[in-house]
N, C-alpha and C positions, 0 to 999 in steps of 0.2 A: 439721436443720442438718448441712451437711457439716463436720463438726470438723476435716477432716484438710485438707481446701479451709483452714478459720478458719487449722490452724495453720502451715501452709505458707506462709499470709499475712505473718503476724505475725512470722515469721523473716525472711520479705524484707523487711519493711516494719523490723526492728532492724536489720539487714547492712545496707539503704541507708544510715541515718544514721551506721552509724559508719564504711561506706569512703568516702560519699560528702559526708557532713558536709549531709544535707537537714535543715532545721530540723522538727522533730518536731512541729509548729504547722500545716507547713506539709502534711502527709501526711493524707489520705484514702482510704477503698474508693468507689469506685463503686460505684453501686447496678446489680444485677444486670439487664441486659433483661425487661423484659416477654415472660410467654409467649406465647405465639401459638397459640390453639387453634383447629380448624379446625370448624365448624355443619354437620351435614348438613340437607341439606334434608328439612322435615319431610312425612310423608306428608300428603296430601287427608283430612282425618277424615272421617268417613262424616255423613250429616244427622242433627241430632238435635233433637227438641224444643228452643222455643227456650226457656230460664230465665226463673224469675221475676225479675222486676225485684228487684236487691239494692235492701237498705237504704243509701241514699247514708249513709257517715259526714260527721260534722260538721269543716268547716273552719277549721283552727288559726287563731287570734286572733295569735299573736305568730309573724310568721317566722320564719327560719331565721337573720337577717340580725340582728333581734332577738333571739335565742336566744342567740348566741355573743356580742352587745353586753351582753348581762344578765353573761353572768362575767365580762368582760374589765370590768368596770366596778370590779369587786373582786378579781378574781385573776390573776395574769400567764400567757396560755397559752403553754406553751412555742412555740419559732419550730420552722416545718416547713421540713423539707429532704428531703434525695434521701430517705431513709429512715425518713425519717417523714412521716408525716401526719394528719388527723383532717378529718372534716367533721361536720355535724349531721344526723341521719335522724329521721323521724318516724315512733315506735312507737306499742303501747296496752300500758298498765300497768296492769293491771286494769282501774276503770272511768276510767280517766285515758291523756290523750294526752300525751305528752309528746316532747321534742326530744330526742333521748340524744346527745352527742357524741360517737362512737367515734374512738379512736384506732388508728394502725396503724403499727407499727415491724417491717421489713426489718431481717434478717439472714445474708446469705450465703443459704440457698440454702430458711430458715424466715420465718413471718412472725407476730409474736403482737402480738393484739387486746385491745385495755379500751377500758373505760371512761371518759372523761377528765371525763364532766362529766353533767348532766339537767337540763331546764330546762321546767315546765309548758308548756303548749304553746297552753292556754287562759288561763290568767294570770299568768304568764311568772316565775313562784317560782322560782327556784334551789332544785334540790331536791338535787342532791349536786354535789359537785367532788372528783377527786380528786386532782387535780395528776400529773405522770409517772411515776407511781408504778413501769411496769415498763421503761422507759429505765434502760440504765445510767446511773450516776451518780456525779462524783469523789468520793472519798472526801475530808470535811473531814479540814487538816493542823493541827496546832498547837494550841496553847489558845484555848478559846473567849472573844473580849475583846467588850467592848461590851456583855455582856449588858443588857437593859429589865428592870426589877421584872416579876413575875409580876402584879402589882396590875394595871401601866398595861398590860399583853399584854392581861389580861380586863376591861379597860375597851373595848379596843380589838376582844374579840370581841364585847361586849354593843351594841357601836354599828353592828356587823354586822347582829346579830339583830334591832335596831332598824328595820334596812332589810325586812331580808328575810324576816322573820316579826312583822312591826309586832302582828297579834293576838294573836300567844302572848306576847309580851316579858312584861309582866307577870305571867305565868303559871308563871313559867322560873326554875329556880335551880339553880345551880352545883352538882354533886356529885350527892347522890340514891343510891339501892339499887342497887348491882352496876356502878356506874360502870368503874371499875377494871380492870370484865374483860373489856373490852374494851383494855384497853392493861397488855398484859403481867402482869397481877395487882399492878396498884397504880404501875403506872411513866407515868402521865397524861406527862409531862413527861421527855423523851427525845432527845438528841440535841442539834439546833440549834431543835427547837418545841417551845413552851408547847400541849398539846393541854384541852382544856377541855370537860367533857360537863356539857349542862344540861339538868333534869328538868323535864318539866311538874307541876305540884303541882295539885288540884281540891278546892276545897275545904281546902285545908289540908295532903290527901293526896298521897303520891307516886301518877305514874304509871307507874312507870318504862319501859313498852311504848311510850312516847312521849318524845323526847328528841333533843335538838340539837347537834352534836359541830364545834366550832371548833379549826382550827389556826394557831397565831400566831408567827412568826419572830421568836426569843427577840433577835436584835440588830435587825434591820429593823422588828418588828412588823407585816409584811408577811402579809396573809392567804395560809394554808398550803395548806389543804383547809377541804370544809364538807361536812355529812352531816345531811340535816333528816328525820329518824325521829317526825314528829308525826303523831298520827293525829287525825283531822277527823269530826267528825257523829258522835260517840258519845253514846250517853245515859247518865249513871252512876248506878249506884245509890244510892239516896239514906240518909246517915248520921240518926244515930251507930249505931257500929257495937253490936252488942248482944252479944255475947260477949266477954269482958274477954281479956287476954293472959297469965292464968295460966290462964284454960279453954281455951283453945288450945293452953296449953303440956302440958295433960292430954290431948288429943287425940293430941301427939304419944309421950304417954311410954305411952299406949294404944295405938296404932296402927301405930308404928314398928316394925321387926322388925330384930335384928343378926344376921349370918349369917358365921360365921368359914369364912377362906379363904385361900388362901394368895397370894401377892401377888409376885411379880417385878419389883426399882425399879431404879433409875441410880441411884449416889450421884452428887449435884452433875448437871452434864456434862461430859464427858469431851473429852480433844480430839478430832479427826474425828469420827465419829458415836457416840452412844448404844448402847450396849447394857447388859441388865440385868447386875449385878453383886451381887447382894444376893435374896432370897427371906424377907420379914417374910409372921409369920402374922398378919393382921387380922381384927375386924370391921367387914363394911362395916355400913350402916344403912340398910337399906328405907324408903322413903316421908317422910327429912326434906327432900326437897325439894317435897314437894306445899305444897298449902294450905289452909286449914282459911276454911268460909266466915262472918266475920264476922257476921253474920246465924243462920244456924243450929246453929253450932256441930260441923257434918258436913264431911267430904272437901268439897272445892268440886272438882267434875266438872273433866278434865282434856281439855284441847282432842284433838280427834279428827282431827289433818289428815289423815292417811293412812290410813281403817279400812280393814280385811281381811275379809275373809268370814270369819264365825264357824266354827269347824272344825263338822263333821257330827257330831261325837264325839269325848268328849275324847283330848290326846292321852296315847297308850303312855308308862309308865313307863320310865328306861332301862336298860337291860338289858346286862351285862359282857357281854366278848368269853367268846366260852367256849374252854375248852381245843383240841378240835379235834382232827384228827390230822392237820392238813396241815403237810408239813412247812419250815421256816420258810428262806426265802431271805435271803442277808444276804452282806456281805463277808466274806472269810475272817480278817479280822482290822481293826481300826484303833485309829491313825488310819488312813485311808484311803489308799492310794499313786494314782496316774493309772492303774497294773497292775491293782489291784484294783478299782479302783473301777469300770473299763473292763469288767471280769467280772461284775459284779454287774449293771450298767445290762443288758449284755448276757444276762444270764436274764432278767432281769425283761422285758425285751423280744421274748426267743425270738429274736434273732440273730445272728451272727456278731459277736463285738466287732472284728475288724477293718472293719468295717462303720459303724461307730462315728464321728463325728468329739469333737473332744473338744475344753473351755476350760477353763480355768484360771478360775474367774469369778468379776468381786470385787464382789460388790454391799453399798454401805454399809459396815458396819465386818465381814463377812462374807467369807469364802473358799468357793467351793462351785466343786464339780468338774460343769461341764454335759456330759452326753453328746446328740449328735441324729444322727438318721437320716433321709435324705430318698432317695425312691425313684419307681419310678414308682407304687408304692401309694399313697404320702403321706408323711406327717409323724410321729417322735416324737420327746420330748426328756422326757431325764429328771437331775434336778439332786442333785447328792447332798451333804451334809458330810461333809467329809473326818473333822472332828474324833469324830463320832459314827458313823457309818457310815449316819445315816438317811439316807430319801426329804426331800428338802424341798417340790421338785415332779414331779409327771412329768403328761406328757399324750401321748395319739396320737389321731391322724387318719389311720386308715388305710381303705384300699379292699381290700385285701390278706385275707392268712390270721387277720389280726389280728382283722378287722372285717368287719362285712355288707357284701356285694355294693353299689357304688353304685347308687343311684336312676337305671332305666332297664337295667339290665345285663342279659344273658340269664337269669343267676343271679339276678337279683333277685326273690323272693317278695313278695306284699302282709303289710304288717304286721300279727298277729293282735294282737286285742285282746287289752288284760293286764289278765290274772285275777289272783286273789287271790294265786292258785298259784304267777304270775310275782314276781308282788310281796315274796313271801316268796322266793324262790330269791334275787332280787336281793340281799334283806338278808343272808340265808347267805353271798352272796358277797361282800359288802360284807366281812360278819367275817373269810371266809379272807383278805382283802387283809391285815387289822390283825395273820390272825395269822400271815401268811407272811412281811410287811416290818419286822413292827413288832413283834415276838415279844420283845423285851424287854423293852418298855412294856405289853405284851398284858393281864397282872394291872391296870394301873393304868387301862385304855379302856374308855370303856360307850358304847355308841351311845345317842346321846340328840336326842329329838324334836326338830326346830328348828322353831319357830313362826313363823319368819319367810319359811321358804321354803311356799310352795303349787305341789305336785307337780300336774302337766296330764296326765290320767288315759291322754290318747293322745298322751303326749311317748314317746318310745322310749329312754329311761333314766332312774334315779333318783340320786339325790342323799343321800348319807347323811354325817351329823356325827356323829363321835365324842369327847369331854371327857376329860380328865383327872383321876382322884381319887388324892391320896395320904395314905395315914392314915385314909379315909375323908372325908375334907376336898375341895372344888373346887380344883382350879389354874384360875379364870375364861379366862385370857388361853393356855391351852394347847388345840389342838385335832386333829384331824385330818377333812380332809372326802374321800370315794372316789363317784365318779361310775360306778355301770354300768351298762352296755349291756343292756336288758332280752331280747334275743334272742341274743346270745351268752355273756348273764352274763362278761365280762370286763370289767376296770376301765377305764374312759376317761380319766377325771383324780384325782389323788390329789396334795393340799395337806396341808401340815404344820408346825405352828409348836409348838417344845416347848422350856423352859427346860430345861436341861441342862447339867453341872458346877457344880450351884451345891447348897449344902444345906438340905433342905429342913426345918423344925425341929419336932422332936418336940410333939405337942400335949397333952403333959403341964404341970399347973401354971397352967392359961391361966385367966383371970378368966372368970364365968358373963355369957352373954348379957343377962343382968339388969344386971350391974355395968357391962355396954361402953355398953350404953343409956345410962343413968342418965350416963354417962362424956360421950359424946357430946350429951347435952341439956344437961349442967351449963355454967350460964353463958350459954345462949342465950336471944333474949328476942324475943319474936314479931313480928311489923313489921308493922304495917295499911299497905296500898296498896291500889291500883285492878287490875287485872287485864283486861285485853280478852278477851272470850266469842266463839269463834269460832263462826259456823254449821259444824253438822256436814255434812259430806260424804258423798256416797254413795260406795258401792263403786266404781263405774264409773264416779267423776270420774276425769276424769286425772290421772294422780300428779305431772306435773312442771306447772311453770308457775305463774303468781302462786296465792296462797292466796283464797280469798273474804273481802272485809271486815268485820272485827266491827262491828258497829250496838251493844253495849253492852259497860260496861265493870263488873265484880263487885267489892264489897268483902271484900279478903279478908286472912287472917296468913298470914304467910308467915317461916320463923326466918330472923332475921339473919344473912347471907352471915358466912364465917371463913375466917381462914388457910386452913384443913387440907380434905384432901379430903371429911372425912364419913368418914374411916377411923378405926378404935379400935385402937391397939396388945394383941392379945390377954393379953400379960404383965405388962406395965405401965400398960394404961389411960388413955395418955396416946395425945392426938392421933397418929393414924399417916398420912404422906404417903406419895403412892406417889411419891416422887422427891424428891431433897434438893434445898430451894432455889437456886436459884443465886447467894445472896446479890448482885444487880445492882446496889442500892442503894448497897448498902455500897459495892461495889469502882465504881463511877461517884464515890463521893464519896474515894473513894481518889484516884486520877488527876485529880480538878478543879485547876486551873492548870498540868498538868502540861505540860511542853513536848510534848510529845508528846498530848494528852489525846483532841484527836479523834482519832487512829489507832488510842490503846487504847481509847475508849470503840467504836470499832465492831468489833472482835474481843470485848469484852465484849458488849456488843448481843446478838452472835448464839451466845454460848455458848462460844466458840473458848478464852478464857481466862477460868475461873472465878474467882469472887471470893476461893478459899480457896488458888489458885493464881498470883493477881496479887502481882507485884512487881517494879514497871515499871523498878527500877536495878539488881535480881538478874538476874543470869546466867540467859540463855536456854535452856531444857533443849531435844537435840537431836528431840525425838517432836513438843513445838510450835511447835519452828522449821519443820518441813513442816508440821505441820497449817495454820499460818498462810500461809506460802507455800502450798501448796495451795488455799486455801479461796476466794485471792484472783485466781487466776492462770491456774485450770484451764481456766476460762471460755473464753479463748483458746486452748485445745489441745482435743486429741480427751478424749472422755471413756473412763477408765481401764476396759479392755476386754480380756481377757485376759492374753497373758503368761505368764512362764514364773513356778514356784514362787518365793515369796521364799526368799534362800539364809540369812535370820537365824533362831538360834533362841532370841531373849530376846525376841521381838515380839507369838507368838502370841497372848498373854493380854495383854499392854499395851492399855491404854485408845487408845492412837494407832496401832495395828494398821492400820484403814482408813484412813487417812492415807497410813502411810510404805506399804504396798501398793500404793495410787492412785500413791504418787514411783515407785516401782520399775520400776512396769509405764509410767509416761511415762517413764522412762532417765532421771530424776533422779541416783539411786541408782546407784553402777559400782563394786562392792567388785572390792580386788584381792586376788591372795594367797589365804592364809588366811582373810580378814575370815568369821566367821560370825556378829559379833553386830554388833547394829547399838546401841544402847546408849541407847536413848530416852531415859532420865534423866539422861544426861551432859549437860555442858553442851556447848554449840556453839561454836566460835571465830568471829570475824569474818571470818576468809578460808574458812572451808569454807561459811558463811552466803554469802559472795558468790558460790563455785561454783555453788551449790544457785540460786542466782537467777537468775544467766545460763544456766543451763541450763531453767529456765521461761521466760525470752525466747528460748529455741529456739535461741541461737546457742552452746550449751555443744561442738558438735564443734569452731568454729572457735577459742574458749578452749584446747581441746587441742592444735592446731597449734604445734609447737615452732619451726616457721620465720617465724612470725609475730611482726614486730620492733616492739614497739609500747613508745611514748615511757612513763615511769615515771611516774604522776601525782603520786606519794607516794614522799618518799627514804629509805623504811625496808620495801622490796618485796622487798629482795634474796635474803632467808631464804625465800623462799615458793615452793611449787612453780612450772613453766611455766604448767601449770591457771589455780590459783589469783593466780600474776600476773596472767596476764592477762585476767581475771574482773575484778578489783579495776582495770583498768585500763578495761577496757569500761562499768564501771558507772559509773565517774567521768566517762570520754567524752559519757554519754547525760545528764551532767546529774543523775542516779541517789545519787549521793553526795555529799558536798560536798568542797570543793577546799581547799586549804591546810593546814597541820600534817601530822599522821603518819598510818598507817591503823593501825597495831598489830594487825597479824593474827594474831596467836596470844594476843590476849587471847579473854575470852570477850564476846560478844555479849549485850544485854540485852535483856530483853522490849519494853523502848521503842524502841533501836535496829530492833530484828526487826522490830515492829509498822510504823515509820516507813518503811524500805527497802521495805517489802511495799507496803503504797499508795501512794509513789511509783513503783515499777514498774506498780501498777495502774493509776495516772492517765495514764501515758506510753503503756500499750499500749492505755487508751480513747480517746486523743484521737487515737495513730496510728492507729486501726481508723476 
């Protein structure tokens, strides 16, 4: 997508209606021309035997014409226009044809593809809908009125299922094993639909690998989505089951294994994006999500979609970095400066840092310094943190002094086969990288086997991972991986993801893996269901595309789904999550009738404000007043791509760092003077809230125009900068505010207010785009 095309747009497209007074109804984009490619004419093939006759496929029973009258019987397809559309194609779905209805939505200069619907193609089932799911969409304003009882919503899906799976209806009941996790961890019910998943039961039993998922418009009753996950022609094994569910539940206090480790979470969410804040030492718990097979009382075998070829021998223990005497490249100090950072990239790459280009680069809630070099050799780029001095990425692609001759060059040799001899240099060199970049972490790295990559004996480099131990303990989620070159032994790619500033706790005093066990089973209670037995696959099936259908289904325990992740707090023994709830519940039933309710339930929705931080008539704090303006508005502008240093320094470590970063570098943000802190936890006033908007409508330079004579919407504007006048006057112009009383601009702004101004700017710049 050209972002800089979208935002360019959308600034003319505000400027017309407020010098030219065009009704914002009345504003659309064109959809862009069709391109025009040109067919060369293809060559005369040569003769060639003529083929066997294919196998004619068999011809769909329900057309096309039929296929889209099957969902429109029950669901309303959105209307197509310039920029959108959808038709119905006829694929195979395993050993099934069916109708898929793709859709397709234009944007400026991208175009992105779903799914809208599936419809048998031989006996014309609805097999999924998923309504417009990736269209933008208004955001609901106000409290939600009208609601239907949740009763007559799921009467109204059962008369659904009535239609469209008449066999299973009887078979089907609400709720079932692991419903839940499919919507959000317990939140069925969200928004403006009632969602509703139904399990098939056999025999008495759940199935849960089989199931039917209705969506019902909590004031309409109007079908939402529909998702029919049933699976057909199984044979199940036949009860009662013969192992009771305290012999199951000894299987697992036998068999399970807890493994203390250290753990990096998010309390809550944060505004802008996530990052770890916290480092709990846990035990995880080996093997309690397997299942135990009702019948025999042993493991019940674990499906095998994807097998690997058995290694030739096991694999190598891992093995530390060793000391070394190579000697250790790093910045001369940090934090990092652009100076140094610029010095560093350039050793590590052997040359000239003036040579260098450089960004300022913000990805997520992240600051990283990118350097790249492009030449006629080729390509390197290498990323670094400022705040730590490490590598995060680096890669080249060079033809150069870097790298072997390219393929065909006079220089070019033929590749020797790699010997043992090579194989080991490579790992040598693998370790000088850890202990030349990474020499401060160097004690805590082992290079350790990964099972999941399979090295191609005549690929011309290796691939090496290295893990993290501290205290003797795993960091799981820490690692480092060095790609090199088996014939120049230099590194090609080198990835790095390390928690860091955070402390990591002594593993004195922790309860015994005996007690985290016993900790983790207490209270749990075995759950008989059905299970579908997939045929095993060979090596050299293909790995991507549908799976082969199970033909039967196994009785088996399985422990009862729970809150917690399967983690054991090491010191207290109590449940440990890798991430603090976001209390959704709770603060959704906070804001129910609120005036405002739908604009804060979907900045709740999606994390923007947590439940332990809602307080929809308290004062809006200034870190998610952008995050909120951000999250909603960016859409329409370029995506936040370099830029100069933020000049605040109370931000760095704030939870809304990536946020006000992303304002800065779009020129939200214009400190003057002195300004060095930007004061995230302050609260915000309503007139700096309105600069900060008109300036996401893109028209914030002509807001600055002091010759700009524009009528006072509000008789209490007179205190307020030129700026912020006339902000507060533009927003009212578009409709954006409401009209009559006062504005009280140097009150402070509330999370309802905030919340409310943000979606109607969002709904004004979706209907003008």
């Amino acid at each position: 997508m050209n972002h800089s095309r979208s935002k360019q747009f959308v600034s003319a497209t505000v400027a017309a209606v407020l010098v030219l007074g065009i009704p914002a109804s009345a504003l659309g984009a064109e959809a862009p021309p069709a391109a025009v490619t040109e067919q060369a004419t293809p060559a005369k093939p040569a003769p060639a035997p003529a083929p066997a006759p294919a196998k004619k496929a068999p011809e769909p029973k329900i057309t096309e014409a039929q296929a889209l009258a099957a969902l429109q019987e029950f669901f309303t397809l959105p209307e197509k226009r310039p920029n959108f559309d959808y038709q119905a194609n006829l694929a195979v779905e395993g050993d099934r044809m069916i109708w898929r209805i793709e859709a397709t939505y234009r944007e400026q200069n991208s175009t992105t593809g779903f799914s809208l619907g599936a419809v048998d193609a031989m006996t014309g089932q609805i097999l999924h809908y998923a309504g417009p799911q990736w269209l933008p969409q208004p955001i609901r304003t106000g409290p939600l009125t009208g609601v239907k009882s949740r009763e007559s919503a799921k009467a109204r899906a059962e008369a659904l299922l009535k239609k469209v799976v008449p066999h299973k209806f009887a078979f089907l009941q609400e709720g079932g094993p692991w419903t839940s996790a499919y919507y959000y961890g317990g939140m069925e019910d969200r928004g403006d639909t009632y969602q509703f998943v139904f399990t098939e039961y056999v025999n008495g039993i759940p199935f849960p690998g089989s199931s039917v998922t209705v969506g019902v418009h909590k004031q309409t009753l109007a079908y939402e989505s529909l998702q029919v996950g049933l699976m057909e022609g199984l044979t199940f094994q036949p009860g009662p089951a013969k192992v009771t569910p305290e012999e199951a539940l000894k299987v697992y206090q036998t068999e399970a294994k807890a493994n203390l480790a250290y753990y990096a979470f998010t309390v809550g969410y944060p505004y802008g994006y996530p990052k770890p804040s916290e480092v709990k030492l846990l035990y995880s718990i080996d093997n309690m999500w397997r299942a135990v097979d009702a019948m025999t009382g042993k493991w019940a075998e674990e499906a095998n979609y994807y097998p690997r070829p058995e290694p030739e021998k096991p694999l190598p223990a891992p093995e530390p970095v060793p000391a070394g005497n190579v000697t250790p490249v790093k910045a001369a100090a940090v934090p990092l400066t652009k100076e140094t950072a610029r010095a560093f990239a350039a050793e590590m790459l052997g040359v000239r840092a003036v040579d260098l280009r450089v960004d300022d680069y913000g990805y997520m809630d992240e600051q990283l310094y990118r350097f790249s070099i492009y030449d006629e050799h080729g390509s390197a780029t290498v990323q670094l943190d400022p705040k730590s001095g490490l590598i995060r990425n680096a890669w080249r692609h060079q033809s150069g002094p870097m790298s072997p001759p390219s393929e065909g060059s006079a220089e070019a040799q033929p590749e020797p086969p790699v010997t043992p001899e090579m194989e080991e240099q490579a790992k040598q060199a693998a370790f000088a990288v850890a202990q030349t970049y990474f020499s401060d972490l160097r004690d805590q790295l082992q290079l350790t086997p990964d099972p999941f990559v399979t090295e191609n004996p005549e690929q011309s480099s290796r691939r090496f991972r290295f893990t993290r131990k501290i205290h003797g303990l795993e960091v799981p989620n820490d690692y480092m991986y060095v790609s090199i070159d088996l014939k120049t032994l230099k590194w090609q790619e080198i990835s790095s993801n390390f928690t860091l500033g955070l402390a990591f706790p002594e593993p004195t005093g922790v309860i015994s893996a005996e007690k985290a066990l016993a900790a983790a089973l207490a209270g749990r209670e075995p759950m008989l269901i059905y299970r579908p037995i997939y045929p095993e696959m060979s090596p050299d099936q293909p790995r991507f595309g549908p799976l082969p259908r199970p033909t039967e289904a196994q009785l088996v325990y399985v422990l009862r789904p729970e809150s917690n992740s399967g983690t054991i707090d090491a010191f207290t023994g109590e449940p440990g999550a890798l991430g603090s709830p976001s209390n959704i519940e709770t603060a959704f039933a906070k804001v129910d009738g609120h005036w405002a309710e739908g604009e804060l339930q979907y900045f709740i929705g999606r994390g923007t404000i947590t439940g332990d931080r809602l307080a929809p008539d308290a004062p809006l704090s200034r870190g998610l007043a952008i995050a909120i303006l951000l999250g909603r508005t960016n859409q329409f502008n370029h995506y936040p791509f370099g830029g100069s240093d933020l000049p605040y320094s109370d931000i760095e470590q704030h939870d809304s760092y990536g946020a006000v970063r992303a304002a800065w570098n779009e020129g939200w943000l214009r400190p003057t003077g002195d300004e060095t802190t930007f004061r995230p936890d302050a609260s915000v006033t309503r007139a700096e809230f309105a600069v900060w908007a008109v300036r996401a409508l893109g028209i914030g330079a002509l807001a600055r125009s002091e010759s700009l004579q524009v009528t006072d919407a509000y008789p209490d504007l007179g205190g307020l900068t030129v700026e912020q006048r006339n902000a507060v006057n533009f927003l009212a112009a578009l409709g954006l505010l409401k009209s009559g009383g006062t504005f009280r601009g140097n009150d402070t702004m509330t999370q309802a207010e905030g919340a409310a101004l943000t979606v109607r700017i969002y709904n004004f710049l979706l209907a003008a785009k």
